[in-house]
C-alpha positions in Angstrom: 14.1 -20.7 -27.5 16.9 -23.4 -28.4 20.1 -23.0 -26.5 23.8 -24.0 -26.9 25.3 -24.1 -23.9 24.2 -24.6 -20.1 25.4 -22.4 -16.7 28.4 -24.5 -16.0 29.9 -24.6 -19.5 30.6 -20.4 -18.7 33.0 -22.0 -16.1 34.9 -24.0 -18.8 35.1 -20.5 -21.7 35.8 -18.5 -18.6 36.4 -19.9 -15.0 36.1 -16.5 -13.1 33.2 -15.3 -14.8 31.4 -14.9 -11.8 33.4 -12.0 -10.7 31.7 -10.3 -13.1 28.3 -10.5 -11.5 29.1 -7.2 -9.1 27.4 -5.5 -6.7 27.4 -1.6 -7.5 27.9 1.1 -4.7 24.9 3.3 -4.0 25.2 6.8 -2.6 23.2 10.2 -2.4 20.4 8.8 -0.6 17.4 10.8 0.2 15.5 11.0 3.2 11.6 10.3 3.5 10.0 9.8 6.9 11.7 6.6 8.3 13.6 5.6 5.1 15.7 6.6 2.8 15.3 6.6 -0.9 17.5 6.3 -4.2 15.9 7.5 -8.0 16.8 5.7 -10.8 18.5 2.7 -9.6 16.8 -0.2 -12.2 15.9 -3.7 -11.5 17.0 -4.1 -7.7 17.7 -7.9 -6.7 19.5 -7.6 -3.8 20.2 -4.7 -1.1 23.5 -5.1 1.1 24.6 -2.8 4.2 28.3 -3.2 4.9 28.0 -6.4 3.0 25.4 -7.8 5.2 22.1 -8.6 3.3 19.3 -6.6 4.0 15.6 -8.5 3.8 13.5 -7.4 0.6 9.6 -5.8 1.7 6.7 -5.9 -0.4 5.8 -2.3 0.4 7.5 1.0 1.6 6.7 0.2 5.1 9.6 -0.6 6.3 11.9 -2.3 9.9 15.2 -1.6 10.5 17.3 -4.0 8.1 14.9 -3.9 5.2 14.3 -2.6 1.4 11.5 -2.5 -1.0 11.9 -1.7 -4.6 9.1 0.1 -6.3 9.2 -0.6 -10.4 6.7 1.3 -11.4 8.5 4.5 -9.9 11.9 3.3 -10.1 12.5 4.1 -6.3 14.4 2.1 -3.9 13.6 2.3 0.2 15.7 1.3 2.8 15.8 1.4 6.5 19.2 0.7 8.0 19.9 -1.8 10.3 21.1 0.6 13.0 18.0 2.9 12.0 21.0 5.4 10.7 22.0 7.4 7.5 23.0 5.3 4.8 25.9 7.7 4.4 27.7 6.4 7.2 27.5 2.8 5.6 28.6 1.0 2.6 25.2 0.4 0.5 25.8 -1.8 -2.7 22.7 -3.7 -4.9 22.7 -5.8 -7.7 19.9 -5.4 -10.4 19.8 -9.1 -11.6 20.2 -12.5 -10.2 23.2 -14.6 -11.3 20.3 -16.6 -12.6 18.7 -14.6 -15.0 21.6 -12.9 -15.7 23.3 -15.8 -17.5 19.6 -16.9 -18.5 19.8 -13.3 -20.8 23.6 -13.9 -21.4 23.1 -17.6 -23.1 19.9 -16.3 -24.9 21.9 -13.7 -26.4 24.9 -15.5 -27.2 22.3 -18.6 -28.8 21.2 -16.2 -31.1 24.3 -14.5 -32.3 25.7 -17.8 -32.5 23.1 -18.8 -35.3 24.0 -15.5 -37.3 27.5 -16.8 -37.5 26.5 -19.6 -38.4 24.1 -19.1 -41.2 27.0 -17.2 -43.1 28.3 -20.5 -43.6 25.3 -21.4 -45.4 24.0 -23.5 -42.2 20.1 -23.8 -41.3 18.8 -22.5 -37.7 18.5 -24.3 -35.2 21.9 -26.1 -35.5 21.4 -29.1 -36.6 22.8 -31.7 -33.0 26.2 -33.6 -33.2 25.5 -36.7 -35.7 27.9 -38.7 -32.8 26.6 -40.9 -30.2 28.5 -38.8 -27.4 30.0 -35.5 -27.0 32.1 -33.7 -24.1 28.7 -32.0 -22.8 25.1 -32.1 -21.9 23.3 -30.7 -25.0 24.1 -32.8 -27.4 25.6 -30.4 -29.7 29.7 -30.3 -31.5 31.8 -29.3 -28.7 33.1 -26.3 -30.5 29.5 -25.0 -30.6 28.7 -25.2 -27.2 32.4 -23.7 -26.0 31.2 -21.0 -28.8 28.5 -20.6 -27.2 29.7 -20.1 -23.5 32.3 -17.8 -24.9 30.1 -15.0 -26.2 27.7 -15.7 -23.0 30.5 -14.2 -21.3 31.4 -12.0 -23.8 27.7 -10.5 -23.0 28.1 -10.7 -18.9 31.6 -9.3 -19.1 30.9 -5.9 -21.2 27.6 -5.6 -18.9 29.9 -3.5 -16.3 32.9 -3.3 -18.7 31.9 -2.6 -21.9 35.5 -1.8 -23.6 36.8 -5.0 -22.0 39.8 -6.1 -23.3 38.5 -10.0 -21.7 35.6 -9.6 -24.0 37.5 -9.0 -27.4 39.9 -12.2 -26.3 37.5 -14.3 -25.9 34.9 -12.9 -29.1 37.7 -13.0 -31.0 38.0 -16.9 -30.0 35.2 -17.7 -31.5 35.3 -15.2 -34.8 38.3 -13.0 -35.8 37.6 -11.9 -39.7 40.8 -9.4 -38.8 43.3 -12.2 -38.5 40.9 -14.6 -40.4 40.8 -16.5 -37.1 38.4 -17.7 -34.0 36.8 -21.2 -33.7 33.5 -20.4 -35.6 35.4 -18.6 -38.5 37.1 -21.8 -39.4 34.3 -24.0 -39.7 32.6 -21.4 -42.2 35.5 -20.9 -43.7 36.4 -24.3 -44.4 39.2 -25.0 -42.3 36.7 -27.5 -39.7 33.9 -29.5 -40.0 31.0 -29.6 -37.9 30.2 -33.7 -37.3 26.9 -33.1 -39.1 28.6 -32.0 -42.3 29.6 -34.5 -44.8 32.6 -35.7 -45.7 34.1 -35.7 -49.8 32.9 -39.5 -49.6 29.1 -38.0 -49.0 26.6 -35.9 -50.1 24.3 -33.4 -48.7 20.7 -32.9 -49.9 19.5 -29.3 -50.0 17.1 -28.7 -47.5 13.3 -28.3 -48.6 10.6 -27.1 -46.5 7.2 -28.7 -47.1 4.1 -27.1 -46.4 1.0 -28.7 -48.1 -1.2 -28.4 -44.4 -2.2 -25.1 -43.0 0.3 -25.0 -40.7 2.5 -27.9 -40.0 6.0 -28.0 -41.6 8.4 -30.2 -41.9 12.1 -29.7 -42.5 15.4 -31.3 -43.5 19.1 -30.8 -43.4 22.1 -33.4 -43.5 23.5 -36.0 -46.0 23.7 -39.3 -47.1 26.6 -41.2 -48.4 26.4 -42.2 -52.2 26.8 -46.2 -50.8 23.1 -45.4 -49.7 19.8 -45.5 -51.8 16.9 -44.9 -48.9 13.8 -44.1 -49.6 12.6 -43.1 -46.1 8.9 -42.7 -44.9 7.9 -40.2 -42.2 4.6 -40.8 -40.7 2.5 -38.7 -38.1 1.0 -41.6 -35.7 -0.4 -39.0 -33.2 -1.4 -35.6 -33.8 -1.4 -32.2 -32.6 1.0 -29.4 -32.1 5.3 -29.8 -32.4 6.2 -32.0 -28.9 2.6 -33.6 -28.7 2.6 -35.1 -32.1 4.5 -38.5 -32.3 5.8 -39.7 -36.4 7.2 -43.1 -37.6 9.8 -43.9 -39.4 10.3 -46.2 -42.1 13.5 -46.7 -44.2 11.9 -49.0 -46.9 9.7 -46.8 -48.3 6.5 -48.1 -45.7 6.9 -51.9 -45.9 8.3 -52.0 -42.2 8.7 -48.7 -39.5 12.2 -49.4 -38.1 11.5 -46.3 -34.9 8.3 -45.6 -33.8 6.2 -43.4 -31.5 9.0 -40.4 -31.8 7.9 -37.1 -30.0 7.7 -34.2 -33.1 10.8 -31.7 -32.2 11.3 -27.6 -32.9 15.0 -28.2 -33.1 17.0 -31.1 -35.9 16.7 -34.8 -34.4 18.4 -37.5 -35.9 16.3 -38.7 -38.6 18.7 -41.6 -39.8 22.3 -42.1 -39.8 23.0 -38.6 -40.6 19.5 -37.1 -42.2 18.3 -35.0 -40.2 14.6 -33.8 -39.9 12.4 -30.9 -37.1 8.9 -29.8 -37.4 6.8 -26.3 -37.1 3.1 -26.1 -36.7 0.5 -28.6 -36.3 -0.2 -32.3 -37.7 -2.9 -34.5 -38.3 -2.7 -38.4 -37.8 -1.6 -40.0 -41.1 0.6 -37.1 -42.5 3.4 -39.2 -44.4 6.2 -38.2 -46.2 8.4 -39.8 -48.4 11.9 -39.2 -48.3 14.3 -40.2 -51.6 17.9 -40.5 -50.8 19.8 -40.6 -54.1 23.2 -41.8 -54.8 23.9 -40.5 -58.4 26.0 -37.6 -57.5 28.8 -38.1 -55.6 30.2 -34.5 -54.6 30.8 -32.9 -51.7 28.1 -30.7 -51.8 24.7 -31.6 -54.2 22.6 -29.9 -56.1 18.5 -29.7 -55.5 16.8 -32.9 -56.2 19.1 -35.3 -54.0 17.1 -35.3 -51.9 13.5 -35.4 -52.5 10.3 -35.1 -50.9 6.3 -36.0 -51.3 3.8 -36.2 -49.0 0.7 -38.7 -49.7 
């Protein structure tokens, strides 16, 4: 699954967003020879007496200090480390790592991301930044990855708090339709451009899916300015599945491959200048398509037909 932010850029939306990753206070513990045991707890992670951890088991056969979770039953043991009542101690657990909680969180937010998106009229996955550099790691617009971070913690915050005035600030940040506001909101709404959008001095070609093997696929999104009058080839040099499969690519219609020996993406790469092209299913060696770039409309946004596809 594509991503648009990492771990640390949760810091940047939200720098004490670890404080939301709690341990939760356990009581009305049960006793069962020499442990104790709690019903209905959920995924235990982590056990702590008196915020001292306790050592996870692998089975209910327990030493003092130690826990075991069974899943299938939902039950948790314990044994104390004084051998006591758990009453007489503070016992807290977490049901999910920091980990795999912001793992989920980041999934989550990925995804909701693209259905903002897509309102706009935008393909999934989002196409990458068409600059050379950008304030982060992923390679996507800024404002998608801040986006993205935001409604990660949007996710981690209403976990525990679910009417959390945090979380509406910072959803709202990135989509308002109340005040007509948020970061997201104003790109599909026409107030920003994304870097992969074109300018009124370019045009974009519609995007057309090919499919004329039985599985692989080929897709484009972008533009090209109207100075420009490629016609591009795309040629499958090694086959096999998206990742193994490597094209070539030729911006004079096959006479001479300007990049070669490119590894076959799920996710928009750079196809040239700012044409961008990803691929589903599998390819055989030779696959070639040809790409038309045509400069005889000159709008903002074109029609079908500017840009054009066959395969040989």
């Amino acid at each position: 699954m594509i991503t648009y932010c990492n771990k640390s850029d949760l810091q940047n939306a939200y720098g004490k967003i670890e404080d939301f990753h709690r341990l939760e206070t356990l009581t009305d513990w049960t006793s069962s020879g020499d442990n104790y045991i709690k019903r209905g707890t959920g995924t235990v992670s982590l056990v702590t007496e008196d915020e001292v951890d306790l050592t996870e088991k692998t089975s209910t056969t327990l030493s003092v200090g130690e826990w075991y979770y069974d899943g299938t039953n939902d039950i948790l043991y314990i044994r104390c480390a004084d051998d006591g009542v758990p009453s007489t101690h503070t016992i807290k657990f977490q049901s999910i790592t920091w980990d795999d909680l912001t793992d989920y969180a980041i999934g989550w937010a990925s995804g909701h991301l693209e259905s903002m998106i897509t309102r706009g009229g935008f393909q999934r996955p989002i196409p990458k930044s068409s600059l050379s550099f950008d304030f982060n790691s992923t390679g996507w617009d800024a404002d998608i990855v801040n986006s993205c971070a935001k409604l990660a913690c949007v996710k981690i915050i209403r976990r525990n708090e679910p009417e959390s005035e945090l979380a509406d600030k910072l959803y709202n940040d990135v989509w308002n339709d109340e005040e007509q506001s948020g970061i997201i909101w104003n790109y599909i709404n026409g107030n920003f451009r994304f870097t992969f959008e074109p300018t009124k001095q370019d045009f974009i070609g519609q995007l057309i899916p090919i499919s004329e093997s039985t599985s692989g696929r080929v897709y484009l999104t972008g533009y090209g300015h109207a100075s420009q009058n490629y016609i591009l080839r795309v040629k499958v040099t090694t086959a096999g599945d998206v990742e193994t499969a490597k094209f070539d690519v030729s911006s004079d219609d096959g006479q001479s491959y300007d990049t070669t020996d490119v590894y076959t993406q799920y996710y928009y790469q750079r196809l040239i200048d700012s044409l961008y092209i990803r691929f589903e299913g599998t390819f055989a060696e030779n696959d070639e398509w040809q790409i038309k770039i045509r400069p005889d409309v000159e709008e903002n946004r074109a029609s079908v037909g500017n840009i054009t596809i066959s395969r040989n």
